[in-house]
C-alpha positions in Angstrom: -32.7 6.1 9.6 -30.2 7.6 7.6 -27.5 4.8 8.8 -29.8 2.2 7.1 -29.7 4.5 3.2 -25.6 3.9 3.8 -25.6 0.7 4.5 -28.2 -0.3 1.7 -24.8 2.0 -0.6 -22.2 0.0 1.3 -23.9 -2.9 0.4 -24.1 -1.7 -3.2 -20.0 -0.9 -3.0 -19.3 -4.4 -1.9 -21.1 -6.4 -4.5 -20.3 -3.9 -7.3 -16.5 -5.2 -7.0 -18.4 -9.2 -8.5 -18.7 -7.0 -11.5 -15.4 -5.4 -11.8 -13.5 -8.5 -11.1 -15.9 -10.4 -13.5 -15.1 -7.8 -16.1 -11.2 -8.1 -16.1 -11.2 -12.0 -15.8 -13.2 -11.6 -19.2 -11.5 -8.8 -20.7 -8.5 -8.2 -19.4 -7.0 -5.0 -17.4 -5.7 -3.3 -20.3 -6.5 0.5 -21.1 -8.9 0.0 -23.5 -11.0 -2.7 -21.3 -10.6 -0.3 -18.7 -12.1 2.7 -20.8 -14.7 0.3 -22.1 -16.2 -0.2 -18.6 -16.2 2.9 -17.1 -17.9 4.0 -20.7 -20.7 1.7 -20.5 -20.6 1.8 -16.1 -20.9 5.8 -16.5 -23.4 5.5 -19.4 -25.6 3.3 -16.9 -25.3 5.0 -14.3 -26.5 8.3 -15.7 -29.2 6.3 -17.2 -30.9 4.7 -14.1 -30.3 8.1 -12.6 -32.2 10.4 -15.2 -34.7 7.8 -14.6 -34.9 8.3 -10.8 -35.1 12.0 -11.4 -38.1 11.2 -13.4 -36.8 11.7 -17.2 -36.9 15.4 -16.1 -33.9 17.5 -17.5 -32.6 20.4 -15.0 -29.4 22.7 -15.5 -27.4 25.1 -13.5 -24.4 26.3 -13.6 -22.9 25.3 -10.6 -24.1 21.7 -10.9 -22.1 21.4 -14.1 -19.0 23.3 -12.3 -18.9 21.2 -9.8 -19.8 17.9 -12.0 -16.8 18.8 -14.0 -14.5 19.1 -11.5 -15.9 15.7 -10.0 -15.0 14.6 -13.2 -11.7 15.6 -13.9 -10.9 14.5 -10.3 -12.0 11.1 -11.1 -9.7 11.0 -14.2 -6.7 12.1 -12.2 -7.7 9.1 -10.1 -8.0 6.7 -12.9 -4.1 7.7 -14.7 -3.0 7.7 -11.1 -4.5 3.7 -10.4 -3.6 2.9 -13.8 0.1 4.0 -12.9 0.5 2.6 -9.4 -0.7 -1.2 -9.9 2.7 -1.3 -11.9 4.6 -0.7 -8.7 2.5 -1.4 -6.3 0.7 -4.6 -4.9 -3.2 -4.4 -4.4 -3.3 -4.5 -1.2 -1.1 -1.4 -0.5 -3.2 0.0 -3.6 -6.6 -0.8 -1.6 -5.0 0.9 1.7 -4.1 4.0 0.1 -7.6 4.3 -1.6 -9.8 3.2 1.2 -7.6 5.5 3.7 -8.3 8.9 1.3 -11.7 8.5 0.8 -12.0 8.4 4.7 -9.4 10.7 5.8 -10.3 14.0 3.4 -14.3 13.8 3.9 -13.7 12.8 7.7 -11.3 16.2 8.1 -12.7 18.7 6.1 -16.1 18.0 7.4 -14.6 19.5 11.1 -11.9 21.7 9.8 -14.9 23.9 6.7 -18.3 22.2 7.6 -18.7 23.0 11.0 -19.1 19.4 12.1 -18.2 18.8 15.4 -15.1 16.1 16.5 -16.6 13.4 18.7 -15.0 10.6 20.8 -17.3 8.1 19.3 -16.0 9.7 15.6 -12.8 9.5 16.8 -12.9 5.8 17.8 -14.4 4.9 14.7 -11.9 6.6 12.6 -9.1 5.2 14.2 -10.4 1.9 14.4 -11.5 1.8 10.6 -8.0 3.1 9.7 -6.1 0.4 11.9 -8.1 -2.3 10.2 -7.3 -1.0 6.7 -4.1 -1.0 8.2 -4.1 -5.0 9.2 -4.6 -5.8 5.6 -1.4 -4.9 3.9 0.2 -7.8 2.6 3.1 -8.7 0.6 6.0 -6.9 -1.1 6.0 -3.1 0.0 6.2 -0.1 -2.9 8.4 -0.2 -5.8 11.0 3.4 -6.3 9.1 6.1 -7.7 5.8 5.6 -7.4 5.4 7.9 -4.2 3.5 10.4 -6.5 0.6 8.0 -8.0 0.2 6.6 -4.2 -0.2 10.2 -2.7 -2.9 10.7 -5.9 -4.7 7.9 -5.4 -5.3 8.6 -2.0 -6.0 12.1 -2.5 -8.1 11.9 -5.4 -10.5 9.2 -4.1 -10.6 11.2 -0.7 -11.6 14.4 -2.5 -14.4 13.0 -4.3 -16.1 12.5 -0.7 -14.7 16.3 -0.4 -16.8 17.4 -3.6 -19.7 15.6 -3.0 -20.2 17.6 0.3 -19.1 21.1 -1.4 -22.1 20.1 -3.8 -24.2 19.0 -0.8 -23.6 22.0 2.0 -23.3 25.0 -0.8 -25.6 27.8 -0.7 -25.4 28.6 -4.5 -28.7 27.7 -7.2 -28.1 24.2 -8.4 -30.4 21.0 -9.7 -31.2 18.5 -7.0 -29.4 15.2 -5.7 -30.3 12.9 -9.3 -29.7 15.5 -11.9 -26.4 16.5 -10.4 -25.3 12.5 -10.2 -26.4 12.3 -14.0 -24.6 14.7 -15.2 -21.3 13.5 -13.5 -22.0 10.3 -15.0 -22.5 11.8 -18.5 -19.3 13.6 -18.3 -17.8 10.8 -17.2 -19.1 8.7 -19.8 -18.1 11.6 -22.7 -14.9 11.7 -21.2 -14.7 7.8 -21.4 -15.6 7.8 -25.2 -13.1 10.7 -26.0 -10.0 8.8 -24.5 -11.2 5.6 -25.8 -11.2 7.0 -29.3 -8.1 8.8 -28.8 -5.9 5.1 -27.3 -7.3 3.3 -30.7 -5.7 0.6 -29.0 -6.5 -2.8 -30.7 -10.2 -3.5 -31.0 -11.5 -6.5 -29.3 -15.0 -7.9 -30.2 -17.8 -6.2 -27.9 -19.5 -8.9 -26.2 -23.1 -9.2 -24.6 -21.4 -10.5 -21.0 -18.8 -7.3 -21.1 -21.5 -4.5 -21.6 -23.8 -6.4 -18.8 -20.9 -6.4 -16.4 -20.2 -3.0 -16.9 -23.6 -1.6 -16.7 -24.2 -3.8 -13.6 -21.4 -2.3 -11.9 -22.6 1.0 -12.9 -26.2 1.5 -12.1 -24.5 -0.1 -8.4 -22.0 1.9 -8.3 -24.0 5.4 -9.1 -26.7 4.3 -7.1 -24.7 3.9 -4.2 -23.1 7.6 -4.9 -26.7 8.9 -5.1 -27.6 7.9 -1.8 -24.4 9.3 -0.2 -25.3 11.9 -1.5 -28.5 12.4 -0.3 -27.9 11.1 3.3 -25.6 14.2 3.4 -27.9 16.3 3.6 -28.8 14.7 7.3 -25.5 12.6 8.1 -22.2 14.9 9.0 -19.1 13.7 6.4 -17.2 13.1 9.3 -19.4 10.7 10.7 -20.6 9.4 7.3 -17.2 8.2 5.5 -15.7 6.3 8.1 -18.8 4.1 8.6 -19.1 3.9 4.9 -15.3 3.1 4.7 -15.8 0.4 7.6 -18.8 -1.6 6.0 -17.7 -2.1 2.6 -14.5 -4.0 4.2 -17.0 -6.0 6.4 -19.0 -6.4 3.4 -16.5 -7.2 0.8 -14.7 -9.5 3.6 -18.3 -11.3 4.1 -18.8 -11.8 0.3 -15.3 -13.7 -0.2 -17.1 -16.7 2.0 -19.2 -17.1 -1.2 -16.0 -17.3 -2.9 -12.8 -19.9 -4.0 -11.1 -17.6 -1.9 -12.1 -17.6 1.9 -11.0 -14.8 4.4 -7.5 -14.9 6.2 -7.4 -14.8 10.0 -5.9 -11.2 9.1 -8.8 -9.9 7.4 -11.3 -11.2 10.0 -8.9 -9.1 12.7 -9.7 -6.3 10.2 -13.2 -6.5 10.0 -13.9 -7.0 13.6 -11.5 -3.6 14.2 -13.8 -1.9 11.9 -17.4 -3.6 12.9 -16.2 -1.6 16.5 -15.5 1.3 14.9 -19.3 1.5 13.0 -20.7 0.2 16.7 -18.6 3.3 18.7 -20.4 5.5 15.7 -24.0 3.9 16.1 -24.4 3.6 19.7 -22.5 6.5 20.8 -23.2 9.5 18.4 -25.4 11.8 18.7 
């Protein structure tokens, strides 16, 4: 059951990345494009969230702790991106990611969570991790960027690790929805602040650029919402590697629809990690 409400959010991850690349074909990758979409994704985002939640406003103080430090981890993570594409290629970039947000949920889950290790979540785990591994492509790492890539993939690795703090702790806090809206506010109010503090020049706002960014937001959020949720039944250890797994397949499948078709590498890939989900699916209990 709780399988399916991940892959409906994997699904979510791999068509929100239409958006993004939409969005920087249009506007550009420049800092204050950047802060422009995550401003009107976040804004979105909390919207279609407070609406899920029923319009119903709920506070605790540990839901805005732990909101807050979702939030300043996901700014580290954005100067850290921001940093690396300069001196890294995207494929090394996507690795790095793709590897934390698996790696740091997947280990902390056994190591503070109490989750037991598996051989059918060990298989997965390696498999998923040697199929990120078959995509690398092209030039290696430029000199001293060793610090952005080790924040990039701890940053996106501990925002699986916060979610399930939020998730497993005993402590008063709002449910699943009003916890994802108020990331998203902050995030949004962090968004605004930065924007106004870059001044950068200012483009024209266009109808297409705040569509884009909203699309990829309410996805995007969504997506995180039912994570979230599926927590509460799914152990993170057996949760991000099948998520990490499907958006390759899913991202790999969408490129079909695309100018640029899948290399023979990246169907190697996705048939390492469609193995790895099947170990998880057929063999956990």
């Amino acid at each position: 059951m709780y399988y399916l409400v991940i892959s409906a959010a994997v699904v979510m991850f791999g068509v929100q990345f239409f958006f993004n690349e939409r969005y920087t074909a249009k506007e550009g990758g420049g800092l204050a494009a950047v802060l422009r979409f995550s401003l009107f994704a976040n804004a979105a985002g909390a919207l279609i969230l407070f609406a899920v939640n029923g319009f119903r406003f709920e506070f605790a103080p540990f839901t805005l702790a732990m909101a807050a430090a979702a939030t300043l981890n996901g700014l580290l993570y954005n100067y850290c991106s921001f940093q690396a594409l300069g001196k890294i290629n995207l494929s090394l970039y996507s690795v790095f990611s793709m590897l934390g947000g698996m790696t740091l949920p997947f280990v902390s889950g056994i190591l503070f969570f109490d989750e037991a290790f598996t051989l059918a979540k060990g298989l997965c785990f390696a498999l998923v991790a040697a199929s990120l591994l078959f995509t690398l492509k092209g030039d290696g790492a430029k000199k001293g960027g060793l610090p952005y890539y080790a924040g990039i993939f701890v940053f996106n690795g501990m925002s699986g690790v916060l979610t399930k703090c939020f998730q497993a702790a005993p402590f008063e806090k709002t449910g699943d929805a009003m916890y994802s809206v108020t990331l998203a506010s902050l995030m949004t109010l962090a968004s605004a602040i930065r924007l106004l503090i870059v001044r950068r020049q200012r483009t024209p706002l266009t109808l297409p650029a705040v569509g884009l960014s909203a699309g990829y937001g309410i996805l995007s959020t969504t997506a995180n919402f039912l994570l979230l949720l599926s927590l509460s039944h799914l152990p993170a250890s057996a949760q991000y590697p099948f998520v990490t797994g499907g958006v390759m397949i899913v991202s790999t499948a969408l490129c079909f629809f695309t100018p640029k078709k899948p290399a023979k590498r990246d169907l190697a890939a996705v048939a390492l990690a469609f193995a790895g989900i099947l170990c998880l699916v057929l063999f956990e209990k």
